[in-house]
C-alpha positions in Angstrom: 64.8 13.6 77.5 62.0 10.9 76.3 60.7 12.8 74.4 63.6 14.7 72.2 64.6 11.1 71.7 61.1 10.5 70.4 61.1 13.5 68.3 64.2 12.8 66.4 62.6 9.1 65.8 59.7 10.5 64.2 62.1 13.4 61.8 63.9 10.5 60.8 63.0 8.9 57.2 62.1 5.8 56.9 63.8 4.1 54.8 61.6 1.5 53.1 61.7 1.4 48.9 57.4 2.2 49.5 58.3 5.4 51.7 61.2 6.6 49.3 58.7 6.2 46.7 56.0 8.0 47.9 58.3 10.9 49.1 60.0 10.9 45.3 58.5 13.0 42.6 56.9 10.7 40.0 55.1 9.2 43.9 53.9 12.3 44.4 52.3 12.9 40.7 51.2 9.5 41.0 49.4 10.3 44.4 47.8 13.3 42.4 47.0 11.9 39.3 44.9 8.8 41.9 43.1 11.0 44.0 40.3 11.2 42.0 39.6 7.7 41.8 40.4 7.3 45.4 38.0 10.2 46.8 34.9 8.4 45.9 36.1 4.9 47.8 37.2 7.0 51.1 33.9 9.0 50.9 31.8 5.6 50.6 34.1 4.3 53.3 33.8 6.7 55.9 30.2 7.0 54.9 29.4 3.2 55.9 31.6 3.4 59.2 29.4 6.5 60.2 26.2 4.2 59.5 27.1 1.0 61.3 28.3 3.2 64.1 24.9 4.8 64.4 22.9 1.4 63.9 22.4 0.6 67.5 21.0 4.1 68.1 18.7 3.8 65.0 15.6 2.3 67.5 15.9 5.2 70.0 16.2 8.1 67.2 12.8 6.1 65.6 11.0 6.6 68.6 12.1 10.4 69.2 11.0 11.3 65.3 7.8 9.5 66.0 7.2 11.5 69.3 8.1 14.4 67.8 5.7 13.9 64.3 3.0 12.9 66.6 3.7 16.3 69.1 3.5 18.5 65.9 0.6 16.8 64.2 -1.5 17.2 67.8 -0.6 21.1 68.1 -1.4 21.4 64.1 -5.3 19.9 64.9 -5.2 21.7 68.6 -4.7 25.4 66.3 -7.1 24.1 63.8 -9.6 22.9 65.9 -9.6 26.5 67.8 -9.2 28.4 64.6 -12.9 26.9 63.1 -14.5 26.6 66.2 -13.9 30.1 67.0 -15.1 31.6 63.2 -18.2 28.9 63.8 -18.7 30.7 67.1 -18.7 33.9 65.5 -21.3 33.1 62.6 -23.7 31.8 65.2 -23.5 33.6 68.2 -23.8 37.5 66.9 -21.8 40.0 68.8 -24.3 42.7 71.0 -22.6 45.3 68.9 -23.6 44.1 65.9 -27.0 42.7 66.9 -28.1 46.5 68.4 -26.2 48.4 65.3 -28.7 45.8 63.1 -32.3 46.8 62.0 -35.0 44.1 62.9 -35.5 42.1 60.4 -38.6 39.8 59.7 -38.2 36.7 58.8 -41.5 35.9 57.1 -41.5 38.5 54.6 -40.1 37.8 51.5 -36.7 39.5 50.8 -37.3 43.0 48.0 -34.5 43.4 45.7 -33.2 47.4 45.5 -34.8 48.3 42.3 -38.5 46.9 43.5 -38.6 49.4 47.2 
């Protein structure tokens, strides 16, 4: 029963000159015509509550986007690192493949260009 009670408190109008207002027609086109000029205010509002309520976090989120920078810069030198030493690898140490499918070559003679053999 508390709460039918409640309910027909809250469907009754209030009765103050600012409510009647608002709930009158001109209040209405006068709420319309505003809300441009009040949008910007509310966004800049609810914008600053959002950043002091996140201010005493702002030291532990630091540290986690430091972590994580120095995590991805460590894996981007770890791939790097691999990636030359293993074309370095290849350049010096010949496959036995390639080193059997090769001709011998000596070094001492002077290379002949393909219109002088």
């Amino acid at each position: 029963m508390a709460s039918l009670a409640a309910l027909k408190e809250a469907c009754m109008r209030d009765p103050s000159p600012w409510a009647s207002l608002c709930q009158s027609g001109p209040g209405r086109a006068l709420t319309y015509l505003l809300l441009p000029c009040t949008l910007p205010f509310e966004y800049v509002y609810f914008r600053s509550r959002r950043l002091v309520a996140w201010l005493p976090e702002v030291p532990a989120d630091l540290w986690w986007m430091q972590a994580m920078l120095r995590s991805l810069a460590l894996s981007i030198c770890s791939r790097t690192k691999n990636q030359l030493l293993g074309l370095v690898s290849r350049l010096l140490v010949p496959s036995p493949l390639h080193h059997e499918a090769a001709p011998p070559t000596d070094l001492t003679k002077e290379p002949r260009s393909a219109h002088q053999v």
